[in-house]
N, CA, C and O atoms as a Tripos MOL2 file, in Angstrom:
@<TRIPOS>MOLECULE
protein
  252   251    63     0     0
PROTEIN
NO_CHARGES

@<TRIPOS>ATOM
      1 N          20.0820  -31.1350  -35.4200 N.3       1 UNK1
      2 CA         18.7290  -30.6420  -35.5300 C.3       1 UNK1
      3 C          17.8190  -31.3090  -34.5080 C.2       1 UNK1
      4 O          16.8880  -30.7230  -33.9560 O.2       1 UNK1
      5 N          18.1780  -32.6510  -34.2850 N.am      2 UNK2
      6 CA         16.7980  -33.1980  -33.0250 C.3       2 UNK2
      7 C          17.3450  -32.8920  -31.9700 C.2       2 UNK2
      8 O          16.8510  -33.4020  -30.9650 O.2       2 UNK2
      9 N          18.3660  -32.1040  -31.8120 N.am      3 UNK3
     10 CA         19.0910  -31.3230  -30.0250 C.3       3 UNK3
     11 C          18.1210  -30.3620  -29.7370 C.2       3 UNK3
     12 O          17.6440  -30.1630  -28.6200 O.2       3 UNK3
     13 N          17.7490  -29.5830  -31.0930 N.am      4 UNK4
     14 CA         16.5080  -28.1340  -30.9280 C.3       4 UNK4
     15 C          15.4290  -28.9310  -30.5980 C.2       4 UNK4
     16 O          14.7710  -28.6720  -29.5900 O.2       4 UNK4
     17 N          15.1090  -30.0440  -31.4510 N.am      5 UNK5
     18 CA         13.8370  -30.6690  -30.7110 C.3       5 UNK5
     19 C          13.6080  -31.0060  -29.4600 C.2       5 UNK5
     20 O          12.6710  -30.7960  -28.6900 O.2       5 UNK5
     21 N          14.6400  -31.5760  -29.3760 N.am      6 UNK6
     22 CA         14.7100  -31.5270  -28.1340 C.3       6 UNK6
     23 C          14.6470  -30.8240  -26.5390 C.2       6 UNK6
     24 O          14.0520  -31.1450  -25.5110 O.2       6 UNK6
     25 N          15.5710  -29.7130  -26.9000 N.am      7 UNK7
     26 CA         15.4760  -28.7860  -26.2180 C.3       7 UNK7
     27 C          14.0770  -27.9160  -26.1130 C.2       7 UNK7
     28 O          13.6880  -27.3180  -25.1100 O.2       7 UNK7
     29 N          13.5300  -27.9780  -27.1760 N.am      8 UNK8
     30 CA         12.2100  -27.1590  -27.1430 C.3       8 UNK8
     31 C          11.2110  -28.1330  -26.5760 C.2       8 UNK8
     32 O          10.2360  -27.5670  -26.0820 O.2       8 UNK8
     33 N          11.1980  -29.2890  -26.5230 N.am      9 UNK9
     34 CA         10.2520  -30.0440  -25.9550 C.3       9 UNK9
     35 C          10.3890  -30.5160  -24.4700 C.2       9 UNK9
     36 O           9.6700  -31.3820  -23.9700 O.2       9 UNK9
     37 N          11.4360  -29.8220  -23.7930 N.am     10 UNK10
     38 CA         12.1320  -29.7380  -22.4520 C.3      10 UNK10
     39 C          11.5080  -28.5830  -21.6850 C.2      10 UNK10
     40 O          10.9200  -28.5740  -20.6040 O.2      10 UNK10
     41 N          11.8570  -27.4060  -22.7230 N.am     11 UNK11
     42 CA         11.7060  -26.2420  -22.1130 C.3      11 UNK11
     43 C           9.9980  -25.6810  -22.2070 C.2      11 UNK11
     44 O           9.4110  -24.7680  -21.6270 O.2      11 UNK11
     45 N           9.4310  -26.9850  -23.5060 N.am     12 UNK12
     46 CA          7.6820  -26.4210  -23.0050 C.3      12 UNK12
     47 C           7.2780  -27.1050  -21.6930 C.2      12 UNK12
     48 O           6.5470  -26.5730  -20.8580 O.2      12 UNK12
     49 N           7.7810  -28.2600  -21.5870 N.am     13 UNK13
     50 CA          7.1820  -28.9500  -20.4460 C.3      13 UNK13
     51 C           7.8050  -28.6690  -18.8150 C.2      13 UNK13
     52 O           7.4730  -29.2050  -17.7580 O.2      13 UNK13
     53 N           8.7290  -27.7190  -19.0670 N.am     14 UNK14
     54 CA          9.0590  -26.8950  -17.9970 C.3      14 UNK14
     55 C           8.3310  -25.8060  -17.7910 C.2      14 UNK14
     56 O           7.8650  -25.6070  -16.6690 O.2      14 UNK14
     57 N           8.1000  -24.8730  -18.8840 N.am     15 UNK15
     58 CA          7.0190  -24.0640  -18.3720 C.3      15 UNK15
     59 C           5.6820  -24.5030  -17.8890 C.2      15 UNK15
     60 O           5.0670  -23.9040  -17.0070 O.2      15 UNK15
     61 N           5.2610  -25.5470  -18.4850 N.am     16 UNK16
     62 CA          3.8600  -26.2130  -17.9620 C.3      16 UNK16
     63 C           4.1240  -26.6820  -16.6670 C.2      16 UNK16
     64 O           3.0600  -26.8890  -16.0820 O.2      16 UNK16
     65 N           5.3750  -27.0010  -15.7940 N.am     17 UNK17
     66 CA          5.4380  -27.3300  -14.8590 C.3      17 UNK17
     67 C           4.9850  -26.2100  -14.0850 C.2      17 UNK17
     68 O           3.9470  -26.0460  -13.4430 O.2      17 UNK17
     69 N           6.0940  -25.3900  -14.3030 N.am     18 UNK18
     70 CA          6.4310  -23.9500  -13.6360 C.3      18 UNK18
     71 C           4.2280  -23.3880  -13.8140 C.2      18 UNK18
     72 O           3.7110  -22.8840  -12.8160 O.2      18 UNK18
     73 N           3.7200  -23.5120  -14.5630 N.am     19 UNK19
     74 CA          2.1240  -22.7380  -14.5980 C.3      19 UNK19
     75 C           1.2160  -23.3090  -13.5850 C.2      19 UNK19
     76 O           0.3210  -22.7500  -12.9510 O.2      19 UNK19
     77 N           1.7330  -24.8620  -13.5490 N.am     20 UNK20
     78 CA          0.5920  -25.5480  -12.6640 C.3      20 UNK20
     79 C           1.1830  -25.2310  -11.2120 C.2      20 UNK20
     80 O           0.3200  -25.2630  -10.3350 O.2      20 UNK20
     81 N           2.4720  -24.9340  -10.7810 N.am     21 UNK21
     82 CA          3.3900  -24.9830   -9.6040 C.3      21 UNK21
     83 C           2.5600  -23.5760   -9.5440 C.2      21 UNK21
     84 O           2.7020  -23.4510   -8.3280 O.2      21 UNK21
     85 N           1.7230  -22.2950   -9.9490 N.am     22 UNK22
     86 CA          1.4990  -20.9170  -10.2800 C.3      22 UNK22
     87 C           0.2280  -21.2510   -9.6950 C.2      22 UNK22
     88 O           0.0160  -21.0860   -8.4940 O.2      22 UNK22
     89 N          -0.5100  -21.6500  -10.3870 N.am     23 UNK23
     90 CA         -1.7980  -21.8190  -10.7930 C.3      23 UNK23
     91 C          -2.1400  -22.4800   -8.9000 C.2      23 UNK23
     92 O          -3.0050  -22.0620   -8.1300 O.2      23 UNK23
     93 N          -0.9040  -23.8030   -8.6040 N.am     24 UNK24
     94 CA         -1.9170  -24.3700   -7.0140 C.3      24 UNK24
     95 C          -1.3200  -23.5150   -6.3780 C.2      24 UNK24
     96 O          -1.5270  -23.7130   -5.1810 O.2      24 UNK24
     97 N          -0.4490  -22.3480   -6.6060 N.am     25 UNK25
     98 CA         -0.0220  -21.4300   -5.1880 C.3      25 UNK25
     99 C          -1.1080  -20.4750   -4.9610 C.2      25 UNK25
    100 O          -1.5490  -20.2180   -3.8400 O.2      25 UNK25
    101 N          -1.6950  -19.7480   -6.4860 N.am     26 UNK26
    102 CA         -3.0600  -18.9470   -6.5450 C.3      26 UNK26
    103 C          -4.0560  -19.6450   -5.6580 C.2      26 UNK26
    104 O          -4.5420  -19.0840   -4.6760 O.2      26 UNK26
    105 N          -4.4010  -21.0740   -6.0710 N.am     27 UNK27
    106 CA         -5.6110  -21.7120   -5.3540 C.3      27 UNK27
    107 C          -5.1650  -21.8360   -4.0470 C.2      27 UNK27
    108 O          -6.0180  -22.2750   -3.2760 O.2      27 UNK27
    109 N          -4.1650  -21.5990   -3.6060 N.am     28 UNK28
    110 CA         -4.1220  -22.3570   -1.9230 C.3      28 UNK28
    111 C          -4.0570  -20.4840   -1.6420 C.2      28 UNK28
    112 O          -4.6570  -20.6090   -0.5740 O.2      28 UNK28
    113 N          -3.9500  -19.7730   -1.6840 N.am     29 UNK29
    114 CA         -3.7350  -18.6470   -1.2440 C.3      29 UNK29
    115 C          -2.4040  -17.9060   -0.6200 C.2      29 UNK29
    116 O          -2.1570  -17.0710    0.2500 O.2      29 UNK29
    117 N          -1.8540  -18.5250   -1.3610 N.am     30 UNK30
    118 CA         -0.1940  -18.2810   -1.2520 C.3      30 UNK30
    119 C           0.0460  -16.8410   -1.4360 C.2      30 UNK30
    120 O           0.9810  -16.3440   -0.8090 O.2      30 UNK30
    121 N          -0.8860  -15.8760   -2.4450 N.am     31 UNK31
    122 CA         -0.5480  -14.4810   -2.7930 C.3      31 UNK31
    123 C          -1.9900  -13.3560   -2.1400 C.2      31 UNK31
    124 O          -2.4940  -12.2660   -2.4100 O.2      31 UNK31
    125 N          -2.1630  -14.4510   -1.1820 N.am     32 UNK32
    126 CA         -3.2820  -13.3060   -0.1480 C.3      32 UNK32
    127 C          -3.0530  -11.9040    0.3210 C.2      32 UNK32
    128 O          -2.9500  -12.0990    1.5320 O.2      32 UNK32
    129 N          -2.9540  -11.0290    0.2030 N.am     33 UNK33
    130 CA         -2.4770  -10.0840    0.6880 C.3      33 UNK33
    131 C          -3.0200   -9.8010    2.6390 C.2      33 UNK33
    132 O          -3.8760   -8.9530    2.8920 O.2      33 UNK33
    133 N          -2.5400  -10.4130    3.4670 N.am     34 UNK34
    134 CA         -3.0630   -9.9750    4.5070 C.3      34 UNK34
    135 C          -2.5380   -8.6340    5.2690 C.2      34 UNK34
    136 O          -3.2820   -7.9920    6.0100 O.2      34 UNK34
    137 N          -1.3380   -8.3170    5.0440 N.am     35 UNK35
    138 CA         -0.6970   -7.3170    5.4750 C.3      35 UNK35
    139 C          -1.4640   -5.5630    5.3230 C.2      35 UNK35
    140 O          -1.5610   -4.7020    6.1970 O.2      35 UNK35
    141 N          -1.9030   -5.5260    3.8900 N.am     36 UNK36
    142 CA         -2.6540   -3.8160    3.7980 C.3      36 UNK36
    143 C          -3.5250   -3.8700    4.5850 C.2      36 UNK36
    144 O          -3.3230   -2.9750    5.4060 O.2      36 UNK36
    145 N          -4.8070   -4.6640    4.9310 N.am     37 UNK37
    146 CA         -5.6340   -4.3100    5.5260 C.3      37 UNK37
    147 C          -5.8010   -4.2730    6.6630 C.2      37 UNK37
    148 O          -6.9360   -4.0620    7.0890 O.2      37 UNK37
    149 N          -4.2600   -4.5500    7.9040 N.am     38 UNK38
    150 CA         -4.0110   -4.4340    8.9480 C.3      38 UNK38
    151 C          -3.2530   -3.0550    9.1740 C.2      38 UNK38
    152 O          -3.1380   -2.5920   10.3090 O.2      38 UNK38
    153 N          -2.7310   -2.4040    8.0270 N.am     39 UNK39
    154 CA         -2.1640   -1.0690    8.5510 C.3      39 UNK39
    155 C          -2.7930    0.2490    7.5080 C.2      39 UNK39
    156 O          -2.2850    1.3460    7.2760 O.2      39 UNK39
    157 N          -4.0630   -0.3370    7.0150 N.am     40 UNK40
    158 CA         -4.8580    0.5010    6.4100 C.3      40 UNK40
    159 C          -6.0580    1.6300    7.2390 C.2      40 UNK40
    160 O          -6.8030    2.4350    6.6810 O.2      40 UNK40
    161 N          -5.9450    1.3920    8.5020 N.am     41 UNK41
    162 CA         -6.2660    1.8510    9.2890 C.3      41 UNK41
    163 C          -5.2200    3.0170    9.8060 C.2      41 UNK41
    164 O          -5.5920    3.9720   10.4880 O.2      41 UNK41
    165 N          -4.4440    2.8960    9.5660 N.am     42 UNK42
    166 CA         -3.3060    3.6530   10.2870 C.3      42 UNK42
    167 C          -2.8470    4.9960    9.3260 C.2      42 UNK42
    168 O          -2.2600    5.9990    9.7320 O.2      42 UNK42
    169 N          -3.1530    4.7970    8.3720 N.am     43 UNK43
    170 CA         -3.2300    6.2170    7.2470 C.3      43 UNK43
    171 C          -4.6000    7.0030    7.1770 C.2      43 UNK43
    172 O          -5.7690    6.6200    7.2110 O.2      43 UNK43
    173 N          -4.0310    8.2080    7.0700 N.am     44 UNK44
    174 CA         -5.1300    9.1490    7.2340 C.3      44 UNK44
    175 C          -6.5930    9.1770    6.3010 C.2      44 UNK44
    176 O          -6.1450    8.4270    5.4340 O.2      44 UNK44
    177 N          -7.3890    9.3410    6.0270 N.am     45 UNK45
    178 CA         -8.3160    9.3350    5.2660 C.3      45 UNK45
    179 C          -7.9180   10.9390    4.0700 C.2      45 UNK45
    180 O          -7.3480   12.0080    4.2900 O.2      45 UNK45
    181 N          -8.5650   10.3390    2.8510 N.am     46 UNK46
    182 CA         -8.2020   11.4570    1.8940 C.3      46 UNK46
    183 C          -9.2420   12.6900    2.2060 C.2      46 UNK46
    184 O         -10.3870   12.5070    2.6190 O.2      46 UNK46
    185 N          -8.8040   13.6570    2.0060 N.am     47 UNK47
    186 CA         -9.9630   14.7280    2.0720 C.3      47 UNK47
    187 C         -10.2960   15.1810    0.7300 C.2      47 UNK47
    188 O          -9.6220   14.7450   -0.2030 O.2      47 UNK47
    189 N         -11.5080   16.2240    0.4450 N.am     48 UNK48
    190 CA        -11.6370   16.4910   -0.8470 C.3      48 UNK48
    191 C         -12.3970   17.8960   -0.4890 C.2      48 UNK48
    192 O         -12.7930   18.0110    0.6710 O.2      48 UNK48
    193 N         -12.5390   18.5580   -1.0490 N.am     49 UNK49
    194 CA        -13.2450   19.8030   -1.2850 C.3      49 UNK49
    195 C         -14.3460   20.1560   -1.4720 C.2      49 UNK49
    196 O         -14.2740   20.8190   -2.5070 O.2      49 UNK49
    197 N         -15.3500   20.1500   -1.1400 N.am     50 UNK50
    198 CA        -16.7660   20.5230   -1.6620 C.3      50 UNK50
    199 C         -17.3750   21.9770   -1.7230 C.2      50 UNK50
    200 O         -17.3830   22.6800   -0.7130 O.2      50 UNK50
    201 N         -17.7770   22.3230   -2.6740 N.am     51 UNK51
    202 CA        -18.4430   24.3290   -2.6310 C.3      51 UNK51
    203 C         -19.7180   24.0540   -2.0740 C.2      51 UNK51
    204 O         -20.0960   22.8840   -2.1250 O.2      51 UNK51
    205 N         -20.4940   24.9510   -1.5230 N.am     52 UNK52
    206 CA        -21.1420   24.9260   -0.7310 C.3      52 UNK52
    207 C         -22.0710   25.9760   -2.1340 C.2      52 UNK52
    208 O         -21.6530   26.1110   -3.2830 O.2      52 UNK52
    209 N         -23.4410   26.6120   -1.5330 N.am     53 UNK53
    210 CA        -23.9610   27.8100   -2.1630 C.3      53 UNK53
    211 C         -23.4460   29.1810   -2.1570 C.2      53 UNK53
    212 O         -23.5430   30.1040   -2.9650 O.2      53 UNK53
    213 N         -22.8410   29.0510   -0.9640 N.am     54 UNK54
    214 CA        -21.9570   30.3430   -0.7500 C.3      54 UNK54
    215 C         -20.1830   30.1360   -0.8580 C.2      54 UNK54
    216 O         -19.2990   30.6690   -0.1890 O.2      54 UNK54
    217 N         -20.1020   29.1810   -1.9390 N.am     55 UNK55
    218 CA        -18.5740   28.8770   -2.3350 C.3      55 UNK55
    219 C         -17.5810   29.2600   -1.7630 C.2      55 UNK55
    220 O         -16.5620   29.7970   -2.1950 O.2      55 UNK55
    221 N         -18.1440   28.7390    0.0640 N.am     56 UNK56
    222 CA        -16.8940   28.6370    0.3240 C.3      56 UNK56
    223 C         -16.3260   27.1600    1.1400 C.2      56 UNK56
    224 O         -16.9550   26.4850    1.9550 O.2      56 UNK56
    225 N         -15.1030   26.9620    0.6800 N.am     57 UNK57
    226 CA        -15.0140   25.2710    0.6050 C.3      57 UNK57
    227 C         -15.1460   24.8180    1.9260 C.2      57 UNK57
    228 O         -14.9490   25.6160    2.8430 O.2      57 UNK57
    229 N         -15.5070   23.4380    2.2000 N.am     58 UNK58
    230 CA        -15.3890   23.0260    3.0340 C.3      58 UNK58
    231 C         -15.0110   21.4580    3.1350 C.2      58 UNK58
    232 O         -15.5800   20.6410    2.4110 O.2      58 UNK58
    233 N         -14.0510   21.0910    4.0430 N.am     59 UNK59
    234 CA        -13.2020   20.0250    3.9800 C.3      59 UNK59
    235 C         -14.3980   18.5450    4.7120 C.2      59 UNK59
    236 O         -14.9720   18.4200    5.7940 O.2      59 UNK59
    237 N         -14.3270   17.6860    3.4870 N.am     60 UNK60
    238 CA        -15.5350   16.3170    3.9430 C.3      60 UNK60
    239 C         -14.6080   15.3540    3.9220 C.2      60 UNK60
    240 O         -14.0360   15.3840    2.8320 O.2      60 UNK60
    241 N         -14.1040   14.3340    4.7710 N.am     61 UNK61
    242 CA        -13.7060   13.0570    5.2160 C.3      61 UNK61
    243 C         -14.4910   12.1390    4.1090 C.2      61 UNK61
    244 O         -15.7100   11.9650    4.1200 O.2      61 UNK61
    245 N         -13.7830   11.7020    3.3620 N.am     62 UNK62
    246 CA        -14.4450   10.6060    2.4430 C.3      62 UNK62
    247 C         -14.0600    9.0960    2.9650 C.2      62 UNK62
    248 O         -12.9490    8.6260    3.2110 O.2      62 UNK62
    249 N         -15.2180    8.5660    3.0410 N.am     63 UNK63
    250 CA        -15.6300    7.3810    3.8570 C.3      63 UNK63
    251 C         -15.3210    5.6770    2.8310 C.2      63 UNK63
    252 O         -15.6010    4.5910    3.3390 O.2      63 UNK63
@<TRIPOS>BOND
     1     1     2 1
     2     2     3 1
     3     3     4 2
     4     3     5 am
     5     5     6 1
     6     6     7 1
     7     7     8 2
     8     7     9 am
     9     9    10 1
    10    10    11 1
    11    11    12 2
    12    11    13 am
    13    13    14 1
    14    14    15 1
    15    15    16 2
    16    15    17 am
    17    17    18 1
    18    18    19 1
    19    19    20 2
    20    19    21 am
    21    21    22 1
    22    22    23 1
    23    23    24 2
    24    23    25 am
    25    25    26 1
    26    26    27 1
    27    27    28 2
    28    27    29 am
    29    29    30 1
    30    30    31 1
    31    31    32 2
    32    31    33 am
    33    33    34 1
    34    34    35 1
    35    35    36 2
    36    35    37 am
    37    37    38 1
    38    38    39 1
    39    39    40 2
    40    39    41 am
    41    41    42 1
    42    42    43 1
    43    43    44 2
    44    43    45 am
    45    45    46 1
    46    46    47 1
    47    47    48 2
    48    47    49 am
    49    49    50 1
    50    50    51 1
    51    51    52 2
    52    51    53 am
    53    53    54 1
    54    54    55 1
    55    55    56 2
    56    55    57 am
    57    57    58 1
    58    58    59 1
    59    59    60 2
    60    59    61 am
    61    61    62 1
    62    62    63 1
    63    63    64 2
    64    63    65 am
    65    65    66 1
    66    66    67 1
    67    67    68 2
    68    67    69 am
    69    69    70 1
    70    70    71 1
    71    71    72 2
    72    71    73 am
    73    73    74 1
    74    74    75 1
    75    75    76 2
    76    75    77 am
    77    77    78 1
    78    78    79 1
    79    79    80 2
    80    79    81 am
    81    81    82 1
    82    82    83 1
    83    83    84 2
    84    83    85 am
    85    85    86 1
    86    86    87 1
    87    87    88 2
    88    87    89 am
    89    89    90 1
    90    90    91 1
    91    91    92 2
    92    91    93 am
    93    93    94 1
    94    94    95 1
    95    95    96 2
    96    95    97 am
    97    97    98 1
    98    98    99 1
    99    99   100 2
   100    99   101 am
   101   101   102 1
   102   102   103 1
   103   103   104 2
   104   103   105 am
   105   105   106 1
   106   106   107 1
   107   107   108 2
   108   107   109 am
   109   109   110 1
   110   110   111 1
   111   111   112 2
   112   111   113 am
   113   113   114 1
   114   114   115 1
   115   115   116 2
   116   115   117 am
   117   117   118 1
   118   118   119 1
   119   119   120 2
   120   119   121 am
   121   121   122 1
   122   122   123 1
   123   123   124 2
   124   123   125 am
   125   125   126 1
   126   126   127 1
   127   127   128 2
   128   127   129 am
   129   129   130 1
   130   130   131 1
   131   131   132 2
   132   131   133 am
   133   133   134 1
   134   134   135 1
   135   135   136 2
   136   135   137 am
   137   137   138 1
   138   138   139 1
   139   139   140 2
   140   139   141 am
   141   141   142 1
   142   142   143 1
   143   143   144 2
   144   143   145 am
   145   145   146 1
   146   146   147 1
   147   147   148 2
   148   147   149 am
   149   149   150 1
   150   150   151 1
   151   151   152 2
   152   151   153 am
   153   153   154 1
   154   154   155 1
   155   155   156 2
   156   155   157 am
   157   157   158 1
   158   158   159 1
   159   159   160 2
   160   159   161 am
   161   161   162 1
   162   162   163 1
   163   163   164 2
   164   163   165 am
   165   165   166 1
   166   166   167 1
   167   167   168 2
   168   167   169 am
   169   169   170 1
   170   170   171 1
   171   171   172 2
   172   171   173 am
   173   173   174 1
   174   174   175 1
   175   175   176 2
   176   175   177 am
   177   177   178 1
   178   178   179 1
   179   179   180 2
   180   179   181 am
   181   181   182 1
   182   182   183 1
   183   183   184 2
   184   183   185 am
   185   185   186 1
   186   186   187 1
   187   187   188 2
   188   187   189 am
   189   189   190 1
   190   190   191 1
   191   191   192 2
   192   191   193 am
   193   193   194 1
   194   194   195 1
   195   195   196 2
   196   195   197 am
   197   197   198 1
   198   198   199 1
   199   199   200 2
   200   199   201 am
   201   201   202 1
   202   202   203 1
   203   203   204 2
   204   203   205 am
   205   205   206 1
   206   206   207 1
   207   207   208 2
   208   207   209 am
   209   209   210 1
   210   210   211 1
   211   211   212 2
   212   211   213 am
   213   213   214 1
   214   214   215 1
   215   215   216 2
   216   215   217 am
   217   217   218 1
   218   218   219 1
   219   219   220 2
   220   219   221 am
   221   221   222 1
   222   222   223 1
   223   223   224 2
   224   223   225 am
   225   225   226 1
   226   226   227 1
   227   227   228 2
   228   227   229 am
   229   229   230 1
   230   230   231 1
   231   231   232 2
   232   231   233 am
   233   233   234 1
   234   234   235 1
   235   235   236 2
   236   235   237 am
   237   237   238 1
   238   238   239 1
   239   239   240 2
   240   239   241 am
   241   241   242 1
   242   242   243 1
   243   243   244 2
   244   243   245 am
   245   245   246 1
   246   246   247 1
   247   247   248 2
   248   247   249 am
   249   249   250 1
   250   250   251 1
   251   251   252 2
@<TRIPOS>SUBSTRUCTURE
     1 UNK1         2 RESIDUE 1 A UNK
     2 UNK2         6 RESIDUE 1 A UNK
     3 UNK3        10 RESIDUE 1 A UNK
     4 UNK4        14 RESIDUE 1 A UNK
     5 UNK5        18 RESIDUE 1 A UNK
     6 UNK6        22 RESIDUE 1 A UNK
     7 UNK7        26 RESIDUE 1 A UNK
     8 UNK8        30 RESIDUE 1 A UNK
     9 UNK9        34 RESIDUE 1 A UNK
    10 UNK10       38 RESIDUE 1 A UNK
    11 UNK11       42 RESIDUE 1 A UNK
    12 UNK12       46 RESIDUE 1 A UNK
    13 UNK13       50 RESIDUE 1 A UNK
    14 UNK14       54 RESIDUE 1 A UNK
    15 UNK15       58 RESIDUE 1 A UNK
    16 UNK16       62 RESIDUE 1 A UNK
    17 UNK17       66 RESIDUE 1 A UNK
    18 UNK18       70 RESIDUE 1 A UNK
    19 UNK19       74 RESIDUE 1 A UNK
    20 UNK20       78 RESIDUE 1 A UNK
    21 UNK21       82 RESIDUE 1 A UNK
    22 UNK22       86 RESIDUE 1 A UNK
    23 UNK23       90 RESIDUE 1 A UNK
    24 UNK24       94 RESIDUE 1 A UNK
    25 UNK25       98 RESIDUE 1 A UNK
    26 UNK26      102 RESIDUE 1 A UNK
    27 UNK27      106 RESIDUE 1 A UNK
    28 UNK28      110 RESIDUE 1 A UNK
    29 UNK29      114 RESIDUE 1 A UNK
    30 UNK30      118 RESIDUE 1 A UNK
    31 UNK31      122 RESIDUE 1 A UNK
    32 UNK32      126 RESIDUE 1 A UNK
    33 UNK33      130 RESIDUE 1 A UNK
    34 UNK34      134 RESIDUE 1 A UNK
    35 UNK35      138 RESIDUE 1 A UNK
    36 UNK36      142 RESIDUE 1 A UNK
    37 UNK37      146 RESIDUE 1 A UNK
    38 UNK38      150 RESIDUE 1 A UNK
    39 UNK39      154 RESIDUE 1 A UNK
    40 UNK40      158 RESIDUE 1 A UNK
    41 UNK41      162 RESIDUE 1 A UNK
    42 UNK42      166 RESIDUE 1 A UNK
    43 UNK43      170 RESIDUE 1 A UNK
    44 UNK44      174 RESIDUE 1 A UNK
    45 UNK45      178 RESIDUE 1 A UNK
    46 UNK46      182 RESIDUE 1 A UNK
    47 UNK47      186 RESIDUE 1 A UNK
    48 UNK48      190 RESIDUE 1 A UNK
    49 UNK49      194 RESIDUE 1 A UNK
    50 UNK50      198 RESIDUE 1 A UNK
    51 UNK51      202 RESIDUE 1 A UNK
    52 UNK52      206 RESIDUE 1 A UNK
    53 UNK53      210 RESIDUE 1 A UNK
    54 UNK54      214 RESIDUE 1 A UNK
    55 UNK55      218 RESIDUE 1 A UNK
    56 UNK56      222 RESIDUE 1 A UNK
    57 UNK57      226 RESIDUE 1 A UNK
    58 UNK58      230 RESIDUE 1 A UNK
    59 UNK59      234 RESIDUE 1 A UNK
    60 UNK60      238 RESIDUE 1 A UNK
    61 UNK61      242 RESIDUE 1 A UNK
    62 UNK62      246 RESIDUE 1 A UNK
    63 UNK63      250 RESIDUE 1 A UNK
C-alpha cells in the first residue's frame, strides 16, 4: 500500500514539473506563431456578395 503512495506522490510532482517546464516555454515565446503571418499575404482575399438596389450582385474584396 505505501508503493501507491508512493507512486502517486512521484507522478504529482512530475506533472508539476512537466506545467512549470509549459508555463516558462509560454512566457519565453516558444509557441509564437511567426510563420502565418509571413504567407498570409500570399492567399487570396475572401470575396462576398453584396445586392445592390437593383439586385444585382456585385463582388466586394473584404479587407
Amino acid at each position: 500500500m505505501s508503493v501507491i503512495y508512493l507512486l502517486i506522490s512521484v507522478s504529482i510532482f512530475v506533472a508539476i514539473c512537466f506545467f512549470i517546464a509549459f508555463i516558462a516555454a509560454v512566457k519565453s515565446g516558444q509557441y509564437d506563431d511567426d510563420y502565418t503571418p509571413s504567407v498570409r499575404i500570399l492567399f487570396d482575399d475572401e470575396t462576398k456578395i453584396n445586392s445592390q438596389n437593383n439586385n444585382s450582385p456585385i463582388e466586394e474584396k473584404q479587407v
